[in-house]
C-alpha positions, 0 to 999 in steps of 0.5 A: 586166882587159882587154887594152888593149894588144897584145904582139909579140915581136921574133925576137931576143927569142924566140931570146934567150929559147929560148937561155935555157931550152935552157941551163937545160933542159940541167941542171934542165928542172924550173927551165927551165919555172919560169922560162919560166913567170915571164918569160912571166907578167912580160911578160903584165902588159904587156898592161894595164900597159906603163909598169910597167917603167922605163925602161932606165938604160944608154940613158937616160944615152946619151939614149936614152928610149923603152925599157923594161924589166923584171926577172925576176932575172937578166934583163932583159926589154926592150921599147919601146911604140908607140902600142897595141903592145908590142915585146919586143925582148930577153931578156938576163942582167943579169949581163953587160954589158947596155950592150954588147950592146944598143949592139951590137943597136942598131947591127946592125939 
């Protein structure tokens, strides 16, 4: 399978992601490398595969279209294409609300 795409992670992504397995490393560091290995696995098909993810459901109703996600329970990966790259943009629990807090990245940037 080649690498038709390339994948960049935004700093907000990377410190969502490390803030995510510091806080499950601090009860279970056997899970946190499991789940560091399945989030990282997920995003690595976007390599070959960026349309894999639907498109985010709480943007979409705002008209917002070009964001993509996918789910590696209970988060959500966030990303947008452009041209021949992909940006992670967020890592972010899907148990709270997501719109919020993606309306409010998108309005401090």
């Amino acid at each position: 399978m080649s690498k038709q795409f390339e994948v960049l992670w935004a700093d907000v992504a990377e410190n969502d992601l490390i803030g995510i397995i510091a806080s499950i490393t601090k009860d279970d560091p056997a899970t946190a490398k499991k789940v560091l290995r399945k989030i990282r696995d997920r995003v690595q098909s976007l390599y070959s595969f960026p349309e894999k993810g639907k498109i985010v459901p709480e943007l979409f109703e705002q008209g917002i279209a070009e964001y993509h996600e996918l789910v590696v329970m209970p988060w959500r990966v966030i990303y947008k294409i452009v041209n021949k790259t992909v940006l992670v943009l967020s890592v972010i629990d899907s148990r709270r609300n997501v719109e919020d807090i993606l309306l409010r990245r998108m309005i401090d940037r």
